[in-house]
C-alpha positions as CSV (number, residue, x, y, z in Angstrom):
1,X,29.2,41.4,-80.7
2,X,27.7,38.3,-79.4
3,X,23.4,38.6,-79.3
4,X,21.3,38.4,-75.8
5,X,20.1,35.3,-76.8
6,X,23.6,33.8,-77.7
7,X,25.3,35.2,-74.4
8,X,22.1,33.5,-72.3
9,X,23.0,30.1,-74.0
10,X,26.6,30.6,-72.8
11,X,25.9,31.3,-69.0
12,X,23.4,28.4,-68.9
13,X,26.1,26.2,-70.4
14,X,28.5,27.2,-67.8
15,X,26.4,26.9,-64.6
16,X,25.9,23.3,-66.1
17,X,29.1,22.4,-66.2
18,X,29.8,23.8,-62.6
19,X,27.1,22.4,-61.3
20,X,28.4,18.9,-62.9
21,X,32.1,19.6,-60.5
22,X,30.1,20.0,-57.6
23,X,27.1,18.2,-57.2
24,X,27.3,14.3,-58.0
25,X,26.1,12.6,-60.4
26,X,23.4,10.1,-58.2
27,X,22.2,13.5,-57.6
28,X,21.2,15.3,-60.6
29,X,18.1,14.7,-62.8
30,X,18.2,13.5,-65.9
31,X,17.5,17.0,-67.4
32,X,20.4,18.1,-65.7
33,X,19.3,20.3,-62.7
34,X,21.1,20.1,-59.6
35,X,19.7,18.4,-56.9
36,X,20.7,19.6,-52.9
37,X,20.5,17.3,-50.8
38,X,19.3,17.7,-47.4
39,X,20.9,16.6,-44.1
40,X,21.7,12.9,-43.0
41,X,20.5,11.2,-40.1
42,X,22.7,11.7,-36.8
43,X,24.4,8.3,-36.1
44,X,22.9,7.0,-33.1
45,X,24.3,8.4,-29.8
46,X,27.1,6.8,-28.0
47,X,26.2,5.3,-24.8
48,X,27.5,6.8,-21.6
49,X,29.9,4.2,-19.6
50,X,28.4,5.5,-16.3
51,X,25.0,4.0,-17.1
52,X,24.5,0.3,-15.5
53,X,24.6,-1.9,-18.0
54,X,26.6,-0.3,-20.1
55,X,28.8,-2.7,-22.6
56,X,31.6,-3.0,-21.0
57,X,35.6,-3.2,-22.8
58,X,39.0,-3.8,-21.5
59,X,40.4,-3.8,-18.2
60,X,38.3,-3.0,-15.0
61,X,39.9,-0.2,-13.5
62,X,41.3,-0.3,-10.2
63,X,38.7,-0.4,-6.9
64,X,38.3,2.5,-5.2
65,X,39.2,3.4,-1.9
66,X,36.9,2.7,1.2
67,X,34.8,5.5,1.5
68,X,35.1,7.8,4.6
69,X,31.9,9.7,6.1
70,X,32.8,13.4,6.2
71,X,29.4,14.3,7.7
72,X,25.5,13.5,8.2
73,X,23.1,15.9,8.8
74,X,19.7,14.7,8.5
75,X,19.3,12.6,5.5
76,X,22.2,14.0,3.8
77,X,26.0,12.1,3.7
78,X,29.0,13.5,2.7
79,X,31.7,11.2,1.8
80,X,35.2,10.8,0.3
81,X,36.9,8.5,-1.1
82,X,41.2,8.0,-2.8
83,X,40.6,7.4,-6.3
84,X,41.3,4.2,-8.8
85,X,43.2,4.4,-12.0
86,X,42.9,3.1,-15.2
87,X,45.0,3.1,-18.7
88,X,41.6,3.8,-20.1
89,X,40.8,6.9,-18.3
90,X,38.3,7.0,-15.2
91,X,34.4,8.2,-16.8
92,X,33.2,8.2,-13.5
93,X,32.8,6.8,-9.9
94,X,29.0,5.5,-8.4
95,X,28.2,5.0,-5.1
96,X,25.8,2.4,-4.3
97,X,24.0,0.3,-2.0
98,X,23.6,-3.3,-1.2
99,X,20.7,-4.5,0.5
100,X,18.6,-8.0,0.4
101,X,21.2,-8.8,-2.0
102,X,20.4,-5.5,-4.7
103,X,22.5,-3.4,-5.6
104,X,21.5,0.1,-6.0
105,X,22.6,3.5,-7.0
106,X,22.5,6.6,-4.6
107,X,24.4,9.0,-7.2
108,X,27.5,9.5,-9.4
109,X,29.7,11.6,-9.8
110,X,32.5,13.2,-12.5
111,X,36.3,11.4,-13.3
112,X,38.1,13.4,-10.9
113,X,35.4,13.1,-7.9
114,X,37.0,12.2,-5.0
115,X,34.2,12.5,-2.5
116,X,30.7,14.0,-2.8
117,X,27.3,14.7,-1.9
118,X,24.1,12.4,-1.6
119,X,20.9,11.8,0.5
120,X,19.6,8.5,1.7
121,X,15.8,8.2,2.1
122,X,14.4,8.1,5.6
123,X,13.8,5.4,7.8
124,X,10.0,3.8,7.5
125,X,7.3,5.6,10.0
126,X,8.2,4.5,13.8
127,X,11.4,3.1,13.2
128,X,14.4,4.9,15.9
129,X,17.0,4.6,12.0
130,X,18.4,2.8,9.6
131,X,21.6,1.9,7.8
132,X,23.1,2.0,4.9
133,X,26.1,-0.1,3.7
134,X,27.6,2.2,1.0
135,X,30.5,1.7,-1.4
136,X,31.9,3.4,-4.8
137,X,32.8,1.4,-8.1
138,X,35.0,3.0,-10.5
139,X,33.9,2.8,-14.5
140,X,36.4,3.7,-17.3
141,X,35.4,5.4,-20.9
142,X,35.2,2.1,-22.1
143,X,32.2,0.6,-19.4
144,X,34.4,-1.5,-17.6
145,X,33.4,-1.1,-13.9
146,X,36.1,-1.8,-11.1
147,X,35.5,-4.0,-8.3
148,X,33.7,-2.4,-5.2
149,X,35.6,-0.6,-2.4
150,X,35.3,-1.2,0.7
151,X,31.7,-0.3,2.3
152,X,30.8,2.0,5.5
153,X,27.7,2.1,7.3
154,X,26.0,5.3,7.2
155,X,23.0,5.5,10.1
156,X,20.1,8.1,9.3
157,X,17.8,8.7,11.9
158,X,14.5,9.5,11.9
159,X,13.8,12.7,12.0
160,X,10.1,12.0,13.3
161,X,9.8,9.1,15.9
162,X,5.6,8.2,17.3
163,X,5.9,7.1,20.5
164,X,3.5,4.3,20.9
165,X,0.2,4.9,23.1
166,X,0.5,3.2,26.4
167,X,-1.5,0.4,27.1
168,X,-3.8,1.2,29.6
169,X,-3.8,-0.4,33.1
170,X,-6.8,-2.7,33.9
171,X,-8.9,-1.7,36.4
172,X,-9.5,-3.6,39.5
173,X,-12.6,-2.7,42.0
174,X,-14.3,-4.2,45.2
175,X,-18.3,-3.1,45.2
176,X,-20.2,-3.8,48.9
177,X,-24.1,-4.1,48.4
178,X,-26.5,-3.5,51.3
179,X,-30.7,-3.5,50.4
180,X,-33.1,-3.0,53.3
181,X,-36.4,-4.2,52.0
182,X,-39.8,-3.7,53.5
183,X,-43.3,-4.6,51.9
184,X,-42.1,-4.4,48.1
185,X,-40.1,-1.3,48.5
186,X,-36.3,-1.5,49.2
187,X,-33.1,1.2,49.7
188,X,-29.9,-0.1,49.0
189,X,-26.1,1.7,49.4
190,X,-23.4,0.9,47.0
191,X,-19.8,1.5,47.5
192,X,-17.5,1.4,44.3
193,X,-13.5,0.9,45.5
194,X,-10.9,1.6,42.8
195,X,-8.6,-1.0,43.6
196,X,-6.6,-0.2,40.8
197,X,-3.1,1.8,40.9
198,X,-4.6,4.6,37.9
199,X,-7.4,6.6,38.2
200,X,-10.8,5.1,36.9
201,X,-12.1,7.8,34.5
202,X,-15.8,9.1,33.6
203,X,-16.8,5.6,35.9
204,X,-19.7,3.7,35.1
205,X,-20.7,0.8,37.3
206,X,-23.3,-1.8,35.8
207,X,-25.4,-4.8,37.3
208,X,-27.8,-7.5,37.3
209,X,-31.0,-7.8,39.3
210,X,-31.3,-11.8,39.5
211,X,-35.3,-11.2,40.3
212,X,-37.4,-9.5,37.3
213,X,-39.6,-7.8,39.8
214,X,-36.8,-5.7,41.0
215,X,-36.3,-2.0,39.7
216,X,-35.0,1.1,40.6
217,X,-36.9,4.1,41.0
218,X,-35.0,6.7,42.1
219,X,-31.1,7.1,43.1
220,X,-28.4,9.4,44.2
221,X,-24.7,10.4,43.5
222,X,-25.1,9.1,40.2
223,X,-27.1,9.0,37.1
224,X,-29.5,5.8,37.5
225,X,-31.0,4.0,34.1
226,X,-32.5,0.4,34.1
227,X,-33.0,-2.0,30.9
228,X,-34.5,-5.4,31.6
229,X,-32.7,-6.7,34.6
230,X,-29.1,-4.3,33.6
231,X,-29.2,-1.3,36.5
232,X,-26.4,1.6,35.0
233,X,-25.3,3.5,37.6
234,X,-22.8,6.6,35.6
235,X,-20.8,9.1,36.9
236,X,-21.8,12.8,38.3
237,X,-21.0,15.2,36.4
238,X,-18.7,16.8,39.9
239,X,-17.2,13.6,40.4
240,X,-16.5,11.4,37.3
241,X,-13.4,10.0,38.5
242,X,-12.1,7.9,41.0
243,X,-8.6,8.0,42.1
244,X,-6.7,4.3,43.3
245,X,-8.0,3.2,46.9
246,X,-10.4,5.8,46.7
247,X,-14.5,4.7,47.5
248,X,-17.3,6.3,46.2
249,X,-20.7,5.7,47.4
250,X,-24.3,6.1,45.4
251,X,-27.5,4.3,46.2
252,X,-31.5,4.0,44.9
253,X,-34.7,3.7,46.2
254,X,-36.4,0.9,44.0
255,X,-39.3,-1.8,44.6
256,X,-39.4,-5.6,44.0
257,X,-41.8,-8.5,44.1
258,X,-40.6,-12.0,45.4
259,X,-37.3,-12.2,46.7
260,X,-35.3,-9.1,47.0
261,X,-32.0,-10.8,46.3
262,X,-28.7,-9.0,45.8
263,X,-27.6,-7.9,42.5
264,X,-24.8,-10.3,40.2
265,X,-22.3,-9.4,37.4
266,X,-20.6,-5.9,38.9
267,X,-19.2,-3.8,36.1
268,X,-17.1,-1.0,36.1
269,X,-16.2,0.4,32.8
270,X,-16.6,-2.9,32.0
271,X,-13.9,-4.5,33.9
272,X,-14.9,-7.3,36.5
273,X,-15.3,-5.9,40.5
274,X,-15.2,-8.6,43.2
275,X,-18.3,-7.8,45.5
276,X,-17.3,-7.4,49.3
């Protein structure tokens, strides 16, 4: 009968000499223990052929067919296309865009495709659409990327259009001036004609007194202010517009030293009236 300490010699001897079949030799210590290595490092991914830029290999597969528009609604196309073929094996198909001379891609889709979904972006702010000239390249498992189909112009309207502000009309007027003066006092009548073919709105009618003793005291049918020589006359607040061919007539009472000439420079809203 063989003693604990001879039958523990034994077992070590023969998970040595196992260990010795199984693990290699670069990986065991010089004492003998059995060194597990880990994992490896992954070998570095293949690239995908439907990428641009992809390496490309072999023969270019044949070009697709022209694309045909199924249907746009909004910003979204839907197109189809007869598919190319390739000893290789088709990887994919891409439809792209053309424009200024780049090319683009707008999506891709699987080896069997042989139509599918995409948007386009929106036409820039004010602008009625755009176009798109759209075609689909074939690429095989090996990269190699067929010559392009035929293209189709897809049109994608905007979906928000500004209408531009009209410019607004000029106004034309015809002002008559009469001032009765008598011993440094004076009343004069204004009448304001909108010449114009659109209405004249919130009016304001401005002048110059050509003698700086003039000045108005008090008026009517309007709101009366004088600065230096400048006599505003600005609209009521029950009658702030005037309608084409229409005439409105204001006056003031008002006193001047010297010559009581008539007024120069007839504004309104600051648009040039021809004095009558």
């Amino acid at each position: 009968m063989r003693s604990k300490t001879g039958m523990g010699a034994w077992v070590t001897a023969v998970l040595l000499a196992v260990a010795a079949l199984v693990v290699p030799a670069a990986a065991r210590t010089e004492a003998g223990a059995a060194v597990v290595a880990l994992t490896t490092a992954p070998p570095p991914p293949t690239p995908i052929p439907c990428e641009p830029g992809t390496p490309s290999a072999g023969t270019p597969p044949t070009a697709p067919g022209t694309p045909e528009i199924v249907h746009v609604l909004l910003n979204a196309v839907s197109l189809r296309w007869a598919p190319a073929t390739d000893e290789d094996g088709i990887a994919c198909y891409r439809v792209q865009e053309t424009r200024d001379g780049v090319t683009s891609v707008k999506a891709t889709f699987g080896p069997n495709a042989t139509g599918g979904d995409l948007t386009l972006r929106w036409p820039p702010s004010g602008v009625a659409f755009e176009d798109h000239e759209l075609h689909v390249v074939a690429v095989d498992t090996e990269g190699a990327v067929s010559p392009a189909s035929g293209s189709v112009t897809v049109r994608i309207y905007n979906d928000v259009i500004t209408t531009p502000s009209p410019s607004p009309r000029p106004i034309t007027c015809r002002v008559t001036y009469r001032s009765f003066g008598f011993n440094g006092t004076m009343s004069s009548n204004i009448s304001i004609t909108n010449t114009g073919a659109a209405p004249v709105h919130d009016w304001r009618l401005t002048f110059l007194f050509t003698d700086s003793g003039q000045m108005v005291l008090s008026g009517w049918s309007a709101t009366w202010s004088q600065t230096g020589s400048e006599v505003t006359a600005a609209a009521p607040s029950w009658g702030s517009d005037i309608a084409p061919g229409q005439t409105v007539y204001i006056g003031f009472n008002g006193y001047y030293s010297g010559v009581n000439s008539n007024p120069v420079q007839w504004r309104l809203n600051g648009a040039p009236c021809t004095p009558a």
